[in-house]
C-alpha positions as protocol buffer text, in pm:
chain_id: "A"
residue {
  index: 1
  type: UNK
  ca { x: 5099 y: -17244 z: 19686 }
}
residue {
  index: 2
  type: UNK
  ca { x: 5141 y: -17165 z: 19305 }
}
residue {
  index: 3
  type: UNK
  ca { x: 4863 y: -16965 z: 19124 }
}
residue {
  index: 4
  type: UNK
  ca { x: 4863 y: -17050 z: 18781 }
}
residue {
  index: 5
  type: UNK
  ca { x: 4870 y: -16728 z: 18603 }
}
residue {
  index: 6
  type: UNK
  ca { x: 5206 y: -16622 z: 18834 }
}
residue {
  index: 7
  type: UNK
  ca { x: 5409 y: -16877 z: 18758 }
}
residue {
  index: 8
  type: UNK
  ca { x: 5570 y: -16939 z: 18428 }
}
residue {
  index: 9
  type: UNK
  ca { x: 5588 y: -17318 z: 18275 }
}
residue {
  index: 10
  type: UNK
  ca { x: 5895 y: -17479 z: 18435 }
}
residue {
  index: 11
  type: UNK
  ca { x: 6087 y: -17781 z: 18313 }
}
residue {
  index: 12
  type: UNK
  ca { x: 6065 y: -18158 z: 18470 }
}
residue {
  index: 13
  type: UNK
  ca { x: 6431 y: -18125 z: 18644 }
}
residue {
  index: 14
  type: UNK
  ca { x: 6309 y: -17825 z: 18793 }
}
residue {
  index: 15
  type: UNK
  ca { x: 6005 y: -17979 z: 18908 }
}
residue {
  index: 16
  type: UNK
  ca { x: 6165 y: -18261 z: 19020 }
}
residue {
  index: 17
  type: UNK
  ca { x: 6379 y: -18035 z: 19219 }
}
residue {
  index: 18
  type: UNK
  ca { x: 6059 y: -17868 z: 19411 }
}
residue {
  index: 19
  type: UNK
  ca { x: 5889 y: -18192 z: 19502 }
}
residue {
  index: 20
  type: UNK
  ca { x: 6147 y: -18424 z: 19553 }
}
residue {
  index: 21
  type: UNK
  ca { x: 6050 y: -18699 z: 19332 }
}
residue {
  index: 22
  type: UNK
  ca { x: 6323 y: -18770 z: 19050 }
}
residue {
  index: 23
  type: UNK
  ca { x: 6235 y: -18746 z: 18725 }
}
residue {
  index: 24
  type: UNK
  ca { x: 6173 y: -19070 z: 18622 }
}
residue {
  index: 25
  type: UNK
  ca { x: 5864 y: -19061 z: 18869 }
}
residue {
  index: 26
  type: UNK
  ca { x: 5682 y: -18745 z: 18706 }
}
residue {
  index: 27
  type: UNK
  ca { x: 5717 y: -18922 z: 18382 }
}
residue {
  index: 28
  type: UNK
  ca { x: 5576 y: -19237 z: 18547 }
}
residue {
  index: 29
  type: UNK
  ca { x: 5267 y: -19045 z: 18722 }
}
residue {
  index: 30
  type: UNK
  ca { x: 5196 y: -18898 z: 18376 }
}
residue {
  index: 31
  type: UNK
  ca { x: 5261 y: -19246 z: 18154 }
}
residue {
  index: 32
  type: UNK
  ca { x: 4998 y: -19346 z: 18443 }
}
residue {
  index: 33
  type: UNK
  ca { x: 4790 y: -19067 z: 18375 }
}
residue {
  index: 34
  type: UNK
  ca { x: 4820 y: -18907 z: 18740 }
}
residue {
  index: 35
  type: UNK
  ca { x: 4989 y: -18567 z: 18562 }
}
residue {
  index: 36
  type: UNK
  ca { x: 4792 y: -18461 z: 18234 }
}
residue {
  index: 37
  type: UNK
  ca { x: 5021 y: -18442 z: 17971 }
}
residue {
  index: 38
  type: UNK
  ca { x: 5183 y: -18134 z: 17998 }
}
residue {
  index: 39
  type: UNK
  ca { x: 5291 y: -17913 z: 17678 }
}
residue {
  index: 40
  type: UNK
  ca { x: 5620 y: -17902 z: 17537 }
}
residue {
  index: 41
  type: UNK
  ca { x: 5907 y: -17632 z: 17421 }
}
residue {
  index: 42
  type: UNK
  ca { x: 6023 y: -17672 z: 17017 }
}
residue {
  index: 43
  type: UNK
  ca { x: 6261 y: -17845 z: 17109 }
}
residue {
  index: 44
  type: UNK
  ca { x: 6101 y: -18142 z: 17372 }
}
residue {
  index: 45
  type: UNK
  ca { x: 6102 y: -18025 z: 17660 }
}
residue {
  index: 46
  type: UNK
  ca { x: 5805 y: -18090 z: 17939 }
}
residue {
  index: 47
  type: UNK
  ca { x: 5703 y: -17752 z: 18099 }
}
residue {
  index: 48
  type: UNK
  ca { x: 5484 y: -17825 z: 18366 }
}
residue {
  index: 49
  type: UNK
  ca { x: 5239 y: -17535 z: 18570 }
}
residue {
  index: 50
  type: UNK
  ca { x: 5214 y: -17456 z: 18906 }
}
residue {
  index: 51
  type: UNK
  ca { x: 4918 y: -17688 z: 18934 }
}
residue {
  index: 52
  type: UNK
  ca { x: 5125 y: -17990 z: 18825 }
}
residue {
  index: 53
  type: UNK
  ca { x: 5366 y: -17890 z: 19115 }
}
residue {
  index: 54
  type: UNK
  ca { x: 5080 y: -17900 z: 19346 }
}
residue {
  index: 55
  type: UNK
  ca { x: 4947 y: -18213 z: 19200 }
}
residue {
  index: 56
  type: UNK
  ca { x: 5264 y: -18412 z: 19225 }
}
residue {
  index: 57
  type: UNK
  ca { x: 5251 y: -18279 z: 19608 }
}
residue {
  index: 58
  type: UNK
  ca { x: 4946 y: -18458 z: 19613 }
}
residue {
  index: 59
  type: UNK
  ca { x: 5031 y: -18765 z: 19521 }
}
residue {
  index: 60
  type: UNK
  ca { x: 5317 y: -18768 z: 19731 }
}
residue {
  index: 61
  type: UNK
  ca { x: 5098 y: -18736 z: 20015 }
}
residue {
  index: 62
  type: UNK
  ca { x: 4876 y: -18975 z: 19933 }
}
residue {
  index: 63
  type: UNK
  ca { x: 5145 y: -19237 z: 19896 }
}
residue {
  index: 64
  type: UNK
  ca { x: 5234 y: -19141 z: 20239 }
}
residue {
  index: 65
  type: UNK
  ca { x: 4904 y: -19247 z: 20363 }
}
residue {
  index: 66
  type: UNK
  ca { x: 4981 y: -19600 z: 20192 }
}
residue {
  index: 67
  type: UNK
  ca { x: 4663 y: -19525 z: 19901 }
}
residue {
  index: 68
  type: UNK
  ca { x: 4780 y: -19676 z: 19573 }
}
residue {
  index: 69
  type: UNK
  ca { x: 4795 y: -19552 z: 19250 }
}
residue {
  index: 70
  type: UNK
  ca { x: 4461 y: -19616 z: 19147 }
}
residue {
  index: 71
  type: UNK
  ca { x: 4302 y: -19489 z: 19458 }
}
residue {
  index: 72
  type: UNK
  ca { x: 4496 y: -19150 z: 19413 }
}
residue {
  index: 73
  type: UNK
  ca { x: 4364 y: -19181 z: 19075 }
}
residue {
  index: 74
  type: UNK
  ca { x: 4013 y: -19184 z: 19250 }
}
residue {
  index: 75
  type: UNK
  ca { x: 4115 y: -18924 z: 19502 }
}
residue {
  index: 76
  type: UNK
  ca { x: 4217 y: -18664 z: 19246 }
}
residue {
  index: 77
  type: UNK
  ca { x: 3940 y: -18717 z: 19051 }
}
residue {
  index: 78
  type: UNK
  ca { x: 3698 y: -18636 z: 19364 }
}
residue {
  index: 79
  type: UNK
  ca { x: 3942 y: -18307 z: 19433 }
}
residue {
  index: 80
  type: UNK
  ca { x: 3850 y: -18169 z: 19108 }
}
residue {
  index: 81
  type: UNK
  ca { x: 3522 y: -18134 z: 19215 }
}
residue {
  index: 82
  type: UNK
  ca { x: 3423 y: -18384 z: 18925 }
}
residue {
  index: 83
  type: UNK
  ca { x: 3139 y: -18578 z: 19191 }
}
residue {
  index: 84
  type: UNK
  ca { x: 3012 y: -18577 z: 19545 }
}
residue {
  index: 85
  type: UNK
  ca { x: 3333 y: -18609 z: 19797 }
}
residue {
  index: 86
  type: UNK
  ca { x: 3309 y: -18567 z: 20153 }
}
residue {
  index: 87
  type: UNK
  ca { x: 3115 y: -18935 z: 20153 }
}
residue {
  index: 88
  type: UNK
  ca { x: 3314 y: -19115 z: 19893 }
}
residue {
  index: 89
  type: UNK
  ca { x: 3648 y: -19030 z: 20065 }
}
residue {
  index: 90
  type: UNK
  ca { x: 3499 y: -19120 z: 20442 }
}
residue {
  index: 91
  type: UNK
  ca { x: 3457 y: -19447 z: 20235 }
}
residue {
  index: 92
  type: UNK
  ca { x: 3802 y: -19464 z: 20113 }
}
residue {
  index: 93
  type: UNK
  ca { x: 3948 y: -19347 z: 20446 }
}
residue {
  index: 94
  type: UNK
  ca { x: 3764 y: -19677 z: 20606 }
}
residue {
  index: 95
  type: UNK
  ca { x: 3896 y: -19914 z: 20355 }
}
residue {
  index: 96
  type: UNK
  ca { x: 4239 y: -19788 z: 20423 }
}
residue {
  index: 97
  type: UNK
  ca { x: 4215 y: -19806 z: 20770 }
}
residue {
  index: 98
  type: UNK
  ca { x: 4076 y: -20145 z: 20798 }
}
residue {
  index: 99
  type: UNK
  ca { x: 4344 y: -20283 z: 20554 }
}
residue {
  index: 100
  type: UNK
  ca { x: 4598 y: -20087 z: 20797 }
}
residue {
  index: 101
  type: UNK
  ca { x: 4500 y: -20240 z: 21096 }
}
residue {
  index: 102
  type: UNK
  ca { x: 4494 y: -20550 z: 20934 }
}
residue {
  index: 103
  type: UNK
  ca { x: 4830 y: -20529 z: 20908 }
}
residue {
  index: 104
  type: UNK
  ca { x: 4934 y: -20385 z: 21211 }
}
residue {
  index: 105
  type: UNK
  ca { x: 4748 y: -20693 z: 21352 }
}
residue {
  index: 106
  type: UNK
  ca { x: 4911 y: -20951 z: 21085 }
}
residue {
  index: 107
  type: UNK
  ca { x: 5280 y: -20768 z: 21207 }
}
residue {
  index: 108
  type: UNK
  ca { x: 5163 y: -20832 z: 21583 }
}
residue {
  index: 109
  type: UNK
  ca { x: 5179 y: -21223 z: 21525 }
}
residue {
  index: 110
  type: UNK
  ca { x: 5455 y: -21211 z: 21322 }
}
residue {
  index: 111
  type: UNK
  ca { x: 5633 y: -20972 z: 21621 }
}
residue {
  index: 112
  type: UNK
  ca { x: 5527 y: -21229 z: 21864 }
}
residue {
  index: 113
  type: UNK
  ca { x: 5650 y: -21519 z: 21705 }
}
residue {
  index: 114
  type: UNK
  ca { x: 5969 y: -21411 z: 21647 }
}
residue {
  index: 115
  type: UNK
  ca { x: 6034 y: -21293 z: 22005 }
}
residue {
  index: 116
  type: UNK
  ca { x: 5937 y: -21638 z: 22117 }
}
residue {
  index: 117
  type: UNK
  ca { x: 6167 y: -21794 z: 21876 }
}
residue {
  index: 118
  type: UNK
  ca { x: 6424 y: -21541 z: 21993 }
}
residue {
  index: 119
  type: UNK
  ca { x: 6348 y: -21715 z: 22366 }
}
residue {
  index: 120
  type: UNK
  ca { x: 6395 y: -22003 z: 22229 }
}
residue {
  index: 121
  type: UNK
  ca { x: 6728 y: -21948 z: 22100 }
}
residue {
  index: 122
  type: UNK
  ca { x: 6806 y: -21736 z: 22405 }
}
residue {
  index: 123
  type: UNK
  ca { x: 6711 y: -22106 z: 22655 }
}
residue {
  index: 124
  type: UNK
  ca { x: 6892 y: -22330 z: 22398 }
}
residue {
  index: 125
  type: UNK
  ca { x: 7206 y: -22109 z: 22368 }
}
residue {
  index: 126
  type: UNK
  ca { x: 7409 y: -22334 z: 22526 }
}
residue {
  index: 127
  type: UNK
  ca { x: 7261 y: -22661 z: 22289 }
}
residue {
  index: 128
  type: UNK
  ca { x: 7463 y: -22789 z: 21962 }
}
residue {
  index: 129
  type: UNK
  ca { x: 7097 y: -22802 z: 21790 }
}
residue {
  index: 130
  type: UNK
  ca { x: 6877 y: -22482 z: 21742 }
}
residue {
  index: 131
  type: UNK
  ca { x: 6494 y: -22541 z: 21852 }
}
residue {
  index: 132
  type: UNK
  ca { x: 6397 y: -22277 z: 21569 }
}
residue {
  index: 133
  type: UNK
  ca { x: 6581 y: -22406 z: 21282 }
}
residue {
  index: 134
  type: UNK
  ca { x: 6399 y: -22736 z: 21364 }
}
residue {
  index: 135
  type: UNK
  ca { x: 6115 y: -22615 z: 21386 }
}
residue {
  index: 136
  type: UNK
  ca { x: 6152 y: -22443 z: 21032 }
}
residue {
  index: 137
  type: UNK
  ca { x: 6260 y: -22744 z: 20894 }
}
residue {
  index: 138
  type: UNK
  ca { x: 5959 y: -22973 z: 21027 }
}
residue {
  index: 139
  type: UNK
  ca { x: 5732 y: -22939 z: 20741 }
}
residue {
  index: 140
  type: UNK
  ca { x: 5405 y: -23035 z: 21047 }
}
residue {
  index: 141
  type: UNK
  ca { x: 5477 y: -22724 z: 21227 }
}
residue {
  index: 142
  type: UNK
  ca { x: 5260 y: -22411 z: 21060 }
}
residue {
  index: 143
  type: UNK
  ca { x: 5191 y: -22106 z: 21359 }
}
């Protein structure tokens, strides 16, 4: 972990470098107003702190729990300490996790209905007409 007043200012590559996330992203999170915008050298060059290191970590990690942009907006707006937390993010953490099961149950069906096409295909193997590419076709059929 960086402390601020030990590390100097370092430049976007170099960042980019230490969290894995190309340059084009850091200048996305800060167009998006993720990363505040951070000072520059005479000549135009982005020289980020420690805590913009650890902030881009962050949001890495919070992409990795599938929260979009605006909810890591929320999250690191609750991190700096700016309102009450421990509730609000119980709050977000159940929104997420009902919208993830959702989908694990939505990718269920679909996982089911493709193995039973796959039988299907796998019975009619020896046919000159495919059962699933009939049933796609028949406009009536919805599963």
């Amino acid at each position: 972990m960086y402390a601020e007043h030990t590390v100097p200012s370092v430049r976007i590559g170099q960042v980019a470098r230490e969290t894995g996330v190309t340059v084009d992203a850091i200048r996305f999170y800060e167009k998006q107003r993720l990363l505040k915008r951070p000072p520059r050298t005479e000549g135009g060059f982005r020289l980020f702190s420690g805590d913009d290191v650890q902030r881009i970590h962050f949001i890495r990690r919070a992409q990795h729990l599938g929260f979009s942009l605006n909810e890591i907006r929320e999250l690191l707006i609750l991190q700096s300490g700016e309102v009450a937390t421990c509730s609000h993010v119980r709050d977000l953490l159940t929104m997420k996790l009902r919208t993830v099961r959702e989908k694990i149950a939505e990718l269920q069906k679909l996982e089911n209905h493709l193995a039973e096409d796959l039988r299907k295909c796998e019975r009619a193997a020896r046919s000159t007409c495919c059962p699933v590419l009939d049933e796609i076709a028949d406009a009536n059929t919805d599963h």
